[in-house]
MARBA-3410 file (N, C-alpha, C, O; in Angstrom, 1 decimal):
215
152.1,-142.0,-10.8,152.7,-141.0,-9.9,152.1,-141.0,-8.5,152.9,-140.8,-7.6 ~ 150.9,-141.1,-8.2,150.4,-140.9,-6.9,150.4,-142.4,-6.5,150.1,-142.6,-5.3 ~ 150.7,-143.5,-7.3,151.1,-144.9,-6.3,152.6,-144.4,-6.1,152.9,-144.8,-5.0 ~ 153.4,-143.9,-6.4,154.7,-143.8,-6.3,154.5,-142.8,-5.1,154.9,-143.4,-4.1 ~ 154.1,-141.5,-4.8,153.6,-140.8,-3.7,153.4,-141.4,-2.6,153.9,-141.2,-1.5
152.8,-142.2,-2.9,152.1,-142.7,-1.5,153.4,-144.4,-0.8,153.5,-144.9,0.2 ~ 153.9,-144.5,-1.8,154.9,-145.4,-1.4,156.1,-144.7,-0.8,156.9,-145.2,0.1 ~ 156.3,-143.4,-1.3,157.1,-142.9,-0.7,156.6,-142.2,0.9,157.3,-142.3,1.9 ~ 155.6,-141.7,0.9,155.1,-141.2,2.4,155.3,-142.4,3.0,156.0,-142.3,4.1 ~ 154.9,-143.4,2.6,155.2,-144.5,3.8,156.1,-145.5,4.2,156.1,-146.5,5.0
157.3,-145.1,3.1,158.8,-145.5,2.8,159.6,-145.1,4.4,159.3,-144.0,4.9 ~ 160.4,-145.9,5.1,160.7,-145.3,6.8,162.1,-144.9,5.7,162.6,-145.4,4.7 ~ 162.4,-143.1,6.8,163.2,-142.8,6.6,164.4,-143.1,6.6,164.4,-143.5,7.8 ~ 165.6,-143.4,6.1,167.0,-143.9,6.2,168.5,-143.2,6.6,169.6,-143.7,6.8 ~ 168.0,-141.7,6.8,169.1,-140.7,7.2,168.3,-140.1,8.5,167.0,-140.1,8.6
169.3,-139.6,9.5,169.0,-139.2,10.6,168.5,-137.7,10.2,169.0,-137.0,9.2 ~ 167.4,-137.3,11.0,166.8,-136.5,10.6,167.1,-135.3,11.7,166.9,-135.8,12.8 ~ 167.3,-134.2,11.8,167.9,-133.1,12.5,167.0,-132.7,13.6,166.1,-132.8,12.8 ~ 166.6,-132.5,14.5,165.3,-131.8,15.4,164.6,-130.5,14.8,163.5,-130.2,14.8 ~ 165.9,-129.8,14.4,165.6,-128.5,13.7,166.2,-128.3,12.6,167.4,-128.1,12.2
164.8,-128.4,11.8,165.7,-128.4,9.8,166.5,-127.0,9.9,166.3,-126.0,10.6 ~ 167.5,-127.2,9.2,168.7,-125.9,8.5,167.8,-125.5,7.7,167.1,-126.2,7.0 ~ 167.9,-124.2,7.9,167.4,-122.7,6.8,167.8,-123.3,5.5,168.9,-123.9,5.5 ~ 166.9,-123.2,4.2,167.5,-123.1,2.9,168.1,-122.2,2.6,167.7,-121.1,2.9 ~ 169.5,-122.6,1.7,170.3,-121.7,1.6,170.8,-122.3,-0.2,170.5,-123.5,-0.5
171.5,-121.5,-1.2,171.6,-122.6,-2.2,173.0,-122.6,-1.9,173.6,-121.7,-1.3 ~ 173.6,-124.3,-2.5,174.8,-125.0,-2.1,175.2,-124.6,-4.0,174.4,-124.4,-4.9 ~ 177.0,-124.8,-3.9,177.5,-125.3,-4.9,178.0,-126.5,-4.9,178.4,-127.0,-3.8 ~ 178.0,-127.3,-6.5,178.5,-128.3,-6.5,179.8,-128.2,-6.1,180.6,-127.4,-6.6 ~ 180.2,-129.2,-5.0,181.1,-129.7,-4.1,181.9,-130.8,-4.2,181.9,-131.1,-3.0
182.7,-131.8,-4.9,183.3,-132.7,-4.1,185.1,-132.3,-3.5,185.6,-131.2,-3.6 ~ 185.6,-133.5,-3.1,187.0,-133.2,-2.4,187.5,-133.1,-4.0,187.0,-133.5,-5.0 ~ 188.5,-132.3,-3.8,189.7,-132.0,-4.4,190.1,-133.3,-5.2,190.0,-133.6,-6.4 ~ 190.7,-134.1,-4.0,191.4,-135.1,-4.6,190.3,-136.4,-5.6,190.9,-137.4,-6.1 ~ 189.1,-136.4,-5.8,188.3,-136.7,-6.4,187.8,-136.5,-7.6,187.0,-137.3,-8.1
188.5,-135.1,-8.2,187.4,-134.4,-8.4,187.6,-135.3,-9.9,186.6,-135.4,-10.6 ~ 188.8,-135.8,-10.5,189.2,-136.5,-12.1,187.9,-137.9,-11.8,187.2,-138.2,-12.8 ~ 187.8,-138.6,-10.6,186.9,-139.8,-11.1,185.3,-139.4,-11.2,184.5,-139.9,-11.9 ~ 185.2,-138.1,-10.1,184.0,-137.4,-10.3,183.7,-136.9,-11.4,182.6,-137.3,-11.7 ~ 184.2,-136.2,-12.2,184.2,-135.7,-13.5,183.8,-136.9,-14.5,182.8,-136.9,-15.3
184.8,-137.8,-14.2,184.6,-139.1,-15.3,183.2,-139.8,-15.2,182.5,-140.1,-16.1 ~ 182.8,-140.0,-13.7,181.1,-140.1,-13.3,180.0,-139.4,-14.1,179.1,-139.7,-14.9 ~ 180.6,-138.0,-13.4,179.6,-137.4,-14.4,179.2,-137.2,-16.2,178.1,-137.2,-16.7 ~ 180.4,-137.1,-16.7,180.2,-137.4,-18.2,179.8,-139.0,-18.6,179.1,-139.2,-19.6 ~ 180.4,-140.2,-17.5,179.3,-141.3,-18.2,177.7,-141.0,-17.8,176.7,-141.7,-18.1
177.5,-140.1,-17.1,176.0,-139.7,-16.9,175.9,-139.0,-18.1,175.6,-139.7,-19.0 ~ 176.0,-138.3,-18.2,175.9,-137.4,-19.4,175.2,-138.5,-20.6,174.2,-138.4,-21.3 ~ 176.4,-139.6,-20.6,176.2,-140.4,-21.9,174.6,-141.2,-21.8,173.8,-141.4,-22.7 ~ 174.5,-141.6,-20.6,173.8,-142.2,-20.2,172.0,-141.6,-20.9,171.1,-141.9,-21.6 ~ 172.6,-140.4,-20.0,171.3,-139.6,-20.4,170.8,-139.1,-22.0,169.7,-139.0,-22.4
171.9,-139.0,-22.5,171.9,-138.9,-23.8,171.3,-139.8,-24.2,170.2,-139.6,-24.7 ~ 171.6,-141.0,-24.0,170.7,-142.6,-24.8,169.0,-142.5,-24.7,168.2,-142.7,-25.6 ~ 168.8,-142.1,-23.4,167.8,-142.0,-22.9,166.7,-140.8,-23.6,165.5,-140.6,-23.8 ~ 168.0,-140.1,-23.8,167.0,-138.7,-24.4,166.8,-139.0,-26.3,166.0,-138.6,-27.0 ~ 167.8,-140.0,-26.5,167.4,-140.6,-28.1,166.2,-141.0,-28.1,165.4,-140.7,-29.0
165.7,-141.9,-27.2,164.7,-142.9,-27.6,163.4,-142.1,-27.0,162.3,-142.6,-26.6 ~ 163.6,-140.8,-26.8,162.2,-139.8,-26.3,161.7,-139.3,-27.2,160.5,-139.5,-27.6 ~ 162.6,-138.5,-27.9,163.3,-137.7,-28.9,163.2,-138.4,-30.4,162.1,-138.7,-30.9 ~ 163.9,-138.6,-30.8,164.5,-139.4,-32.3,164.2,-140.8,-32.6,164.5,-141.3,-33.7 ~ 163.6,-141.3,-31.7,163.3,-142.8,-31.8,162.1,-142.4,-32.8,162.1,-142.7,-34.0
161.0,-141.6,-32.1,159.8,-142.0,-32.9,159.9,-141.1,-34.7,158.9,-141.2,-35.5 ~ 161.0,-140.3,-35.1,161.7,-139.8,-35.9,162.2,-141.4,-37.1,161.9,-141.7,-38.3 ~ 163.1,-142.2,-36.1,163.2,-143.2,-36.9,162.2,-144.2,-37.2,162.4,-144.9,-38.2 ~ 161.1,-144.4,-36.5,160.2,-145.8,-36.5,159.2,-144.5,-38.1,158.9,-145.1,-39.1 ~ 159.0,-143.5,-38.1,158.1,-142.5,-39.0,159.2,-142.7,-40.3,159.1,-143.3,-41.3
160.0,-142.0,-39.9,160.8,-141.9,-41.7,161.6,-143.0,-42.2,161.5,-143.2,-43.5 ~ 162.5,-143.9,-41.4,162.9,-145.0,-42.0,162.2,-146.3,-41.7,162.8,-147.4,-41.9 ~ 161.1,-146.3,-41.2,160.7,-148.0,-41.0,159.1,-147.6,-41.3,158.3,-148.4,-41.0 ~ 158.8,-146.2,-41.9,157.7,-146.1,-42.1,156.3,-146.2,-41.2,155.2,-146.0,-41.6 ~ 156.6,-146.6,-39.8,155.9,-146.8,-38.8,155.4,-145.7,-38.2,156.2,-145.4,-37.3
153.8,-144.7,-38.4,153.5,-143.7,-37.9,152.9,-144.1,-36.7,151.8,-143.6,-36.6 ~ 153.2,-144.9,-35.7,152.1,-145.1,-34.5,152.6,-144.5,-33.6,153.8,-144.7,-33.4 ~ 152.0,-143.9,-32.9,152.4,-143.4,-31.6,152.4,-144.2,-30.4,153.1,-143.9,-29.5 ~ 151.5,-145.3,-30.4,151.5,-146.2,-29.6,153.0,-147.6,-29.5,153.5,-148.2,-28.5 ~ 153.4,-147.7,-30.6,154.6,-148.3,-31.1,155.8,-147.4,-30.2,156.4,-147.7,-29.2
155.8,-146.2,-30.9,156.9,-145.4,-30.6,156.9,-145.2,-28.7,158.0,-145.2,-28.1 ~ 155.6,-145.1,-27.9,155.7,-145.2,-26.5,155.9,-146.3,-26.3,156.9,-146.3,-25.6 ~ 155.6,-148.0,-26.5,155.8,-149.1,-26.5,157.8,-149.0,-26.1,158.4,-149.4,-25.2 ~ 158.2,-148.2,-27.5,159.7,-148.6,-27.6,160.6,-147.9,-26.5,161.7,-148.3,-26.3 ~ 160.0,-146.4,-25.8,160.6,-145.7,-25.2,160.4,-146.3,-23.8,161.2,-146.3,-23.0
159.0,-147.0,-23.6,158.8,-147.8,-22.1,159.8,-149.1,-22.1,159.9,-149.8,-21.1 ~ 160.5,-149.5,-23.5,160.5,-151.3,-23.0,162.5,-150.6,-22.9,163.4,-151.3,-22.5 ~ 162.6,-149.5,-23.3,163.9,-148.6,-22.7,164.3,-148.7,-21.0,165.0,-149.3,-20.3 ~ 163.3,-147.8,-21.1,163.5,-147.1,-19.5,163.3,-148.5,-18.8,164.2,-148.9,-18.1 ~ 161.9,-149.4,-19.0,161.9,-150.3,-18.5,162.7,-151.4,-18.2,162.4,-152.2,-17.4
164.3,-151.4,-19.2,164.9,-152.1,-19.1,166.2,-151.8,-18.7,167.1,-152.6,-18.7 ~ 166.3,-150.4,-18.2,167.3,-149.9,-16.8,166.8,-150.0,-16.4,167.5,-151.0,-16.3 ~ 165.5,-150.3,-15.4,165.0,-150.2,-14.2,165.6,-151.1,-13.7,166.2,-151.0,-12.7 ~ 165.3,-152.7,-14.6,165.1,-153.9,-14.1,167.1,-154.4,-14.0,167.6,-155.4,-13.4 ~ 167.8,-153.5,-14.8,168.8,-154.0,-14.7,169.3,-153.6,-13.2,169.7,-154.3,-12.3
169.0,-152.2,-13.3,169.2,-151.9,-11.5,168.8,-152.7,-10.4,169.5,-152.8,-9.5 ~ 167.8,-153.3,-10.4,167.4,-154.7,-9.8,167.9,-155.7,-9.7,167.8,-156.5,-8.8 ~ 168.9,-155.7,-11.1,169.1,-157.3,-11.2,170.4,-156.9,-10.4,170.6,-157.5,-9.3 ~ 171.4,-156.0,-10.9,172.7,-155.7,-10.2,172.3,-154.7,-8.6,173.1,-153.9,-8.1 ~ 171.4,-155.1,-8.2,171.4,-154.3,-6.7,172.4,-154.2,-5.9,172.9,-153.2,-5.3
173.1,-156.2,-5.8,174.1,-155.9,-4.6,175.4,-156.0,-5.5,176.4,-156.4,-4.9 ~ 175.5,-155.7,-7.0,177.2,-156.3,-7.3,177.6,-154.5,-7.0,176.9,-153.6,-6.8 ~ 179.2,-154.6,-7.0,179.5,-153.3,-6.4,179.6,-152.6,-7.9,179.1,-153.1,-8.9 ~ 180.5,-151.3,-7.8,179.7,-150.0,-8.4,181.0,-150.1,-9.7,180.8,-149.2,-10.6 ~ 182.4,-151.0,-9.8,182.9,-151.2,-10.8,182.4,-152.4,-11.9,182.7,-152.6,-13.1
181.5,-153.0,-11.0,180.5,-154.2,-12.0,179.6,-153.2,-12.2,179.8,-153.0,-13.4 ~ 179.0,-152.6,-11.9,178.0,-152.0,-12.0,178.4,-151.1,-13.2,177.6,-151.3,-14.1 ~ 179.2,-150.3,-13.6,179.7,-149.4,-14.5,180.3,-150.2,-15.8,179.7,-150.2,-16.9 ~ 181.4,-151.0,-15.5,181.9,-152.1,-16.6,180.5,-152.4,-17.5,180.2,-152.0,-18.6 ~ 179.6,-153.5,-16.5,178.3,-154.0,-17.7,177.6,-153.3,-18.1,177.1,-153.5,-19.2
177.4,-151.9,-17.0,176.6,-150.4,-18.2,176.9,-150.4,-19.7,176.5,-150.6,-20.8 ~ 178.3,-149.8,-18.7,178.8,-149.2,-20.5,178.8,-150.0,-21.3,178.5,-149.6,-22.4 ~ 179.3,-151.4,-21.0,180.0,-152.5,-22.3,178.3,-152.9,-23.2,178.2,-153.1,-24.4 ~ 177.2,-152.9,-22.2,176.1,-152.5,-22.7,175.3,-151.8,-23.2,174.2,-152.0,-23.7 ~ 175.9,-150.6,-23.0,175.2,-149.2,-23.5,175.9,-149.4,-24.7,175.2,-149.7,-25.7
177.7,-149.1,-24.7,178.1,-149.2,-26.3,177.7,-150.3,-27.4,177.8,-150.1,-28.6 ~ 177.1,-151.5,-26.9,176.5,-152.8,-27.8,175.9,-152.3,-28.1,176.2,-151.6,-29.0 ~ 174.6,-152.2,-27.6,173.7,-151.3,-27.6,173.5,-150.0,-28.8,172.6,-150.0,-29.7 ~ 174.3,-149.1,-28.7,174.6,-148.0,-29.5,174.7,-148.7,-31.2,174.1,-148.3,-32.2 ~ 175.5,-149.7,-30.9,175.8,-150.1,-32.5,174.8,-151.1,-32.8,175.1,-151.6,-33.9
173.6,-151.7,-32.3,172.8,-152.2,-32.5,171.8,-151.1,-33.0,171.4,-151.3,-34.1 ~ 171.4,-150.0,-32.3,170.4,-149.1,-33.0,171.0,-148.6,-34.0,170.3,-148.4,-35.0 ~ 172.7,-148.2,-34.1,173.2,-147.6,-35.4,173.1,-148.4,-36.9,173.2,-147.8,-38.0 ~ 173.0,-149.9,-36.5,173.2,-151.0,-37.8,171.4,-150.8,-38.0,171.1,-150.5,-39.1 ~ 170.2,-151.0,-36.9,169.0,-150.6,-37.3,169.1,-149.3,-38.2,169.0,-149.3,-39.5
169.3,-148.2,-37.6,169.0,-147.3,-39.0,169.0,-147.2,-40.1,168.3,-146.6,-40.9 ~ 170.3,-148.0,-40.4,170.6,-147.9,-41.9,170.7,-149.2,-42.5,171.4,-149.3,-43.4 ~ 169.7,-150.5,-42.0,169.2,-151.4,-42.3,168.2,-151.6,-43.2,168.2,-152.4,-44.1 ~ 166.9,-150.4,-42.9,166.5,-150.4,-41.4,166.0,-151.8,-40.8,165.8,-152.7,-41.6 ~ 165.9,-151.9,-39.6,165.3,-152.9,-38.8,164.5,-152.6,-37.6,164.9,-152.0,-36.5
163.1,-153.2,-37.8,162.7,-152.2,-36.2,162.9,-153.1,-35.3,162.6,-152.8,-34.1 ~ 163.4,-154.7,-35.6,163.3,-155.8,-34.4,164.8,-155.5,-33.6,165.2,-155.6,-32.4 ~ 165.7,-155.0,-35.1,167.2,-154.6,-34.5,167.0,-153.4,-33.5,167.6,-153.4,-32.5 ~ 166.2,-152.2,-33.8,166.6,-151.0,-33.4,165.6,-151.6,-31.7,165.9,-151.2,-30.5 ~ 164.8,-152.2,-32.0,164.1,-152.6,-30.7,164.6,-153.2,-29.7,164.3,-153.1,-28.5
165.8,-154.3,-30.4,166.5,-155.1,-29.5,167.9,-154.3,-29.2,168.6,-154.7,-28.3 ~ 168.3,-153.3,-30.0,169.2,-152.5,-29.6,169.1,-151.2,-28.3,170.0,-150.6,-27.6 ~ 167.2,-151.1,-28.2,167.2,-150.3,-27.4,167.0,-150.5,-26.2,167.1,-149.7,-25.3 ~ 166.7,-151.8,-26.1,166.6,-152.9,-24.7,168.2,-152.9,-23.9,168.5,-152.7,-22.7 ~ 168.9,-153.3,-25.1,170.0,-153.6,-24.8,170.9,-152.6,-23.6,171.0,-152.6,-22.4
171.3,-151.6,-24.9,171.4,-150.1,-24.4,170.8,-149.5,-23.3,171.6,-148.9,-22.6 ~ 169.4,-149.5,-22.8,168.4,-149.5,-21.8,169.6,-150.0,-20.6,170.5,-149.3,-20.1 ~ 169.4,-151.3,-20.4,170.0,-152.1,-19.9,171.1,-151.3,-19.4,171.0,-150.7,-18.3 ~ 172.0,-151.3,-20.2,173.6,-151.0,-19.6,173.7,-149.3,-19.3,174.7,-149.0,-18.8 ~ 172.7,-148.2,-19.7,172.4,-147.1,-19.0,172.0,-147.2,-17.9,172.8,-146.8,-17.1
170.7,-147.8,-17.3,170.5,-148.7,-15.8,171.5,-148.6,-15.2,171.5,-147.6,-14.4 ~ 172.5,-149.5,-15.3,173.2,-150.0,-14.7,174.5,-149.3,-14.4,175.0,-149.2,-13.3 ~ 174.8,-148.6,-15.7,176.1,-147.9,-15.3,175.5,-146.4,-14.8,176.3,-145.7,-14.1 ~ 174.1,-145.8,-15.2,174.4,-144.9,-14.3,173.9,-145.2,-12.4,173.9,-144.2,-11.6 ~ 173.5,-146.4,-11.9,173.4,-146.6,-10.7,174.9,-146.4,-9.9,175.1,-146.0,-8.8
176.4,-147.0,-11.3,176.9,-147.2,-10.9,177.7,-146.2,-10.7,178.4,-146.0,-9.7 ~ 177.6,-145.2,-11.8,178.1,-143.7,-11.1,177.0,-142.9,-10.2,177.5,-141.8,-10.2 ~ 176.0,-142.9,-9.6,175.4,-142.9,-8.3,176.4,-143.6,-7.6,177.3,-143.0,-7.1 ~ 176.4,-144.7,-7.4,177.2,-145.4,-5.9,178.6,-144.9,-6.2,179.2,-144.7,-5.1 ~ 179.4,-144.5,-7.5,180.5,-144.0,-7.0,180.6,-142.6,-6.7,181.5,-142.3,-5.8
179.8,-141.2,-7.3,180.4,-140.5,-6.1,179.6,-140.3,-4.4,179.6,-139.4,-3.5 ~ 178.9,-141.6,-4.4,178.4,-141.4,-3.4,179.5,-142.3,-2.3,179.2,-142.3,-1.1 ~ 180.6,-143.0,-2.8,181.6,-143.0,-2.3,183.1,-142.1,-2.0,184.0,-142.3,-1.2 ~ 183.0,-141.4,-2.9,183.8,-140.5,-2.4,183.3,-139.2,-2.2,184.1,-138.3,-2.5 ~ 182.0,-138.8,-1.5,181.9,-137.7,-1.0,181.4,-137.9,0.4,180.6,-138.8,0.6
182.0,-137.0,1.6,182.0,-137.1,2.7,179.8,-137.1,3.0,179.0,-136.9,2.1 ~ 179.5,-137.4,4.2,178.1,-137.6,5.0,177.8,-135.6,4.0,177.1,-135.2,3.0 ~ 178.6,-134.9,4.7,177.7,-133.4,5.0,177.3,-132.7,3.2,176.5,-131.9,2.9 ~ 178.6,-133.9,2.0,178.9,-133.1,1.1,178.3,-134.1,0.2,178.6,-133.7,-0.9 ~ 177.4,-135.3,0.1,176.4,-135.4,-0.8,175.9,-135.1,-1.6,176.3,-135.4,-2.7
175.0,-134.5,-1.1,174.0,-133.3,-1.7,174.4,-132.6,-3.0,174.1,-132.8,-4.2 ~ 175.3,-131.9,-2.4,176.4,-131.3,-3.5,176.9,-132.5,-4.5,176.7,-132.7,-5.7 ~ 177.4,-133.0,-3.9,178.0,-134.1,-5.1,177.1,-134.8,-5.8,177.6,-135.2,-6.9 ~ 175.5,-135.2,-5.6,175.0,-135.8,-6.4,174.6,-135.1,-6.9,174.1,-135.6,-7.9 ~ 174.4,-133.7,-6.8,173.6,-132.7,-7.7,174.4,-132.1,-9.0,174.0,-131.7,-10.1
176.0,-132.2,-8.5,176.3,-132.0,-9.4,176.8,-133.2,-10.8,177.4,-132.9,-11.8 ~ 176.3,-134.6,-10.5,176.2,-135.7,-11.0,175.1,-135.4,-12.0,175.3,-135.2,-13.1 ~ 174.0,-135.5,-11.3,172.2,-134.8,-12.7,172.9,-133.9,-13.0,172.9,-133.9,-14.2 ~ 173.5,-133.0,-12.4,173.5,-131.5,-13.9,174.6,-131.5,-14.6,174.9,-130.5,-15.2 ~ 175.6,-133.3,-14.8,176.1,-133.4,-15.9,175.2,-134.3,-16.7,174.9,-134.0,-17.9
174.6,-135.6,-15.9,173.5,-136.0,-16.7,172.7,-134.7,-17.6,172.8,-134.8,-18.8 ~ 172.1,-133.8,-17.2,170.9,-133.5,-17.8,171.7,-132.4,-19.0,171.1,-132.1,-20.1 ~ 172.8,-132.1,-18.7,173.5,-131.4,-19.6,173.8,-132.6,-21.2,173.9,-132.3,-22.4 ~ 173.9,-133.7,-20.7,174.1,-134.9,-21.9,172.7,-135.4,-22.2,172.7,-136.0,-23.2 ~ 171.4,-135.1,-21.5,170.1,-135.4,-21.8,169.9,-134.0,-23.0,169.2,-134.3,-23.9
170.1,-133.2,-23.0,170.0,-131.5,-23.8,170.6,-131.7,-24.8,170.1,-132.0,-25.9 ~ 172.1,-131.6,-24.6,172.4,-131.2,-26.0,173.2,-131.8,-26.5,174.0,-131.2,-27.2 ~ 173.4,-133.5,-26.6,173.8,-134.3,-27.8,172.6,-134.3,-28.3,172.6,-134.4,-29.5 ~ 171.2,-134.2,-27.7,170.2,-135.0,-28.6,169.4,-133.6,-29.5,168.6,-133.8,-30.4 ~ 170.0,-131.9,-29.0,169.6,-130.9,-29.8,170.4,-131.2,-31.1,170.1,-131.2,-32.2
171.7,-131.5,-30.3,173.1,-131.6,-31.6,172.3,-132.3,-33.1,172.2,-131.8,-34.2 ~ 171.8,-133.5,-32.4,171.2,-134.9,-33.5,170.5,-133.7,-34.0,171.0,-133.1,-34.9 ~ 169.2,-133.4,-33.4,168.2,-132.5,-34.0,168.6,-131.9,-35.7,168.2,-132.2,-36.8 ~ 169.7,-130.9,-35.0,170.3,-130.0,-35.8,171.0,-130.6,-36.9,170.7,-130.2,-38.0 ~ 172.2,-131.6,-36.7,173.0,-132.3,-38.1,171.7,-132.8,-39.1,172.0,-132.7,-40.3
170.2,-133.3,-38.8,169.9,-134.0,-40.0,169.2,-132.9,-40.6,168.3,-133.3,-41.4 ~ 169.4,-131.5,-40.4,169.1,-130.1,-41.4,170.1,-130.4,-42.7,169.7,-130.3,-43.9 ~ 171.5,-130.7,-42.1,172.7,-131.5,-43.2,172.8,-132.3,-44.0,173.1,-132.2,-45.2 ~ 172.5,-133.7,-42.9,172.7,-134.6,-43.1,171.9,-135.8,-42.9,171.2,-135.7,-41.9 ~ 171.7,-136.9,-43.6,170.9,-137.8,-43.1,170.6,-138.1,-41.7,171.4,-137.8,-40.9
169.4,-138.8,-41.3,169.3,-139.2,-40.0,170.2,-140.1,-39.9,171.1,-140.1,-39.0 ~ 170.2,-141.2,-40.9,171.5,-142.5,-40.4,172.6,-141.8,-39.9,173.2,-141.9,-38.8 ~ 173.2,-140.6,-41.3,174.8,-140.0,-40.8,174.7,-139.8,-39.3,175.4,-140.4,-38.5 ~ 173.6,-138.7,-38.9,173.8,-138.0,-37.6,173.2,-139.6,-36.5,173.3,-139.2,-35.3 ~ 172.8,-140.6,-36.5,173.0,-141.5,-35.7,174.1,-141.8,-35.3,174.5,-141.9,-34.2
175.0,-142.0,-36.8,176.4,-142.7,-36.6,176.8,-141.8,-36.1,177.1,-142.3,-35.0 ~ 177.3,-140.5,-36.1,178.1,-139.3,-35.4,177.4,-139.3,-34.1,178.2,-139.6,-33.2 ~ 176.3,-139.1,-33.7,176.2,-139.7,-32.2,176.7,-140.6,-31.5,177.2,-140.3,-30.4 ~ 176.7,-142.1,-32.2,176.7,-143.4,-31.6,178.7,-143.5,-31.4,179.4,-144.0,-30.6 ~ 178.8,-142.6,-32.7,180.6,-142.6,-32.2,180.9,-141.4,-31.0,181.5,-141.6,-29.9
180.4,-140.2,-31.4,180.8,-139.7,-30.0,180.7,-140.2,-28.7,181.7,-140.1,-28.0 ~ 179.1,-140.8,-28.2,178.8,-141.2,-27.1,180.4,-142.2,-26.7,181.3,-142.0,-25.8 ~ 180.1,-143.3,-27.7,181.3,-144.8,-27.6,182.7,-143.7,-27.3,183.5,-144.3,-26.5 ~ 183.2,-142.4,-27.9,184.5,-142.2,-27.6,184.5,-141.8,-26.4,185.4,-142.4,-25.7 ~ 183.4,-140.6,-25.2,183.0,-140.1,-24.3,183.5,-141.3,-22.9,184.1,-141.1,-21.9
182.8,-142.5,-23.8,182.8,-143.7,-23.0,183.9,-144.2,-22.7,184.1,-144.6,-21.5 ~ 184.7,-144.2,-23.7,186.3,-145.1,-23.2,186.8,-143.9,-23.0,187.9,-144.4,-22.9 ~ 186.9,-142.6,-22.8,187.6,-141.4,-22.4,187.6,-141.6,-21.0,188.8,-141.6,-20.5 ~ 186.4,-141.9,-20.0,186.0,-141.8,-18.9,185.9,-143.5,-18.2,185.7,-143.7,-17.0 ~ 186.1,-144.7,-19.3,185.6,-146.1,-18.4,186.9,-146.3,-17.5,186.7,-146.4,-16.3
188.3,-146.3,-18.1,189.3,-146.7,-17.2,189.2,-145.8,-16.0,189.3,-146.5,-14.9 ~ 189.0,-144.5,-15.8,189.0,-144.4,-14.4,188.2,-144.9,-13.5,188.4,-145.2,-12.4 ~ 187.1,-144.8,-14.5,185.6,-145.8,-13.4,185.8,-146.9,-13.0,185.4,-147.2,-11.9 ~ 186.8,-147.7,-13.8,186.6,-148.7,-13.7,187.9,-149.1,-12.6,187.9,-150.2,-12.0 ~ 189.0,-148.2,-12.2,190.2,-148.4,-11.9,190.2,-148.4,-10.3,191.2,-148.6,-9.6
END
């Protein structure tokens, strides 16, 4: 965090910067009108996105303890870094393709993905659920950069702000409570069941929202 700090202090700024900052004041989420069905669709594949992300924080090290018998904690951070680690790098790799490539290989990767950790659980497999969470990794990366670049195309210079904020607070609403949901069903039901009822909700959430992204 403090190499990240210090890369940022000395990062040159990219937005024109005012003489005299505007008073804080708090904003609501904002976009145009005529937007607002692909913004919505943006934001719930964030949502899903986040959700993925919030499994392998969450529930990952739940599966490597009860079904693969693996109590390490070092394993279970191993699996949650080679995650995150593998959106980063996909954001990298897709820097310059535009933001309907960018969403298409998310999701078609996030859903592979999905059914790679779902076939690990009830295998179990930790080489599957490890290569499923790479996978998945991967195409969250990518598709949520690519809903970043889309409502940052359809919201005007002044309305931003608003628009991307209300982007995270669909993300973080899909980081909360699919992964309380999971919590809660394996009180019911097995951990595999409540995977698979995740891994199908997220996949329906997905094709609810890809054709507009993608259109």
């Amino acid at each position: 965090m403090l190499i990240g700090a210090v890369a940022l202090i000395v990062a040159p700024e990219t937005a024109a910067v005012p003489p005299r900052r505007p008073a804080y004041r708090p904003q609501r989420v904002t976009v145009p009108a005529s937007q607002r069905p692909l913004f919505l669709a943006a934001a719930t594949a964030a949502g899903v996105v986040f959700a993925l992300f919030g499994v392998f924080t969450s529930v990952a090290p739940s599966l490597l303890a009860g079904l693969l018998h693996n109590h390490s904690h070092a394993v279970a951070g191993a699996m949650a870094f080679a995650v995150f680690g593998a959106g980063a790098a996909a954001q990298i790799v897709l820097n310059k393709a535009g933001r309907r490539t960018q969403a298409g290989l998310g999701l078609a990767a996030l859903v592979a993905g999905l059914g790679m950790v779902t076939a690990a659980a009830w295998l179990p497999s930790f080489w599957l659920l490890l290569a499923g969470g790479i996978v998945a990794g991967a195409g969250a990366g990518a598709a949520f950069r690519g809903t970043v670049t889309t409502v940052i195309s359809i919201t005007p210079p002044q309305m931003r702000g608003e628009g991307l904020a209300g982007l995270f607070l669909g993300a973080y609403v899909g980081l909360a409570i699919p992964v309380v949901g999971l919590g809660v069903a394996t009180l019911w039901v097995s951990l595999q069941v409540a995977v698979l009822g995740l891994a199908v909700a997220l996949t329906a959430a997905v094709l609810l929202v890809a054709r507009r992204l993608l259109a």
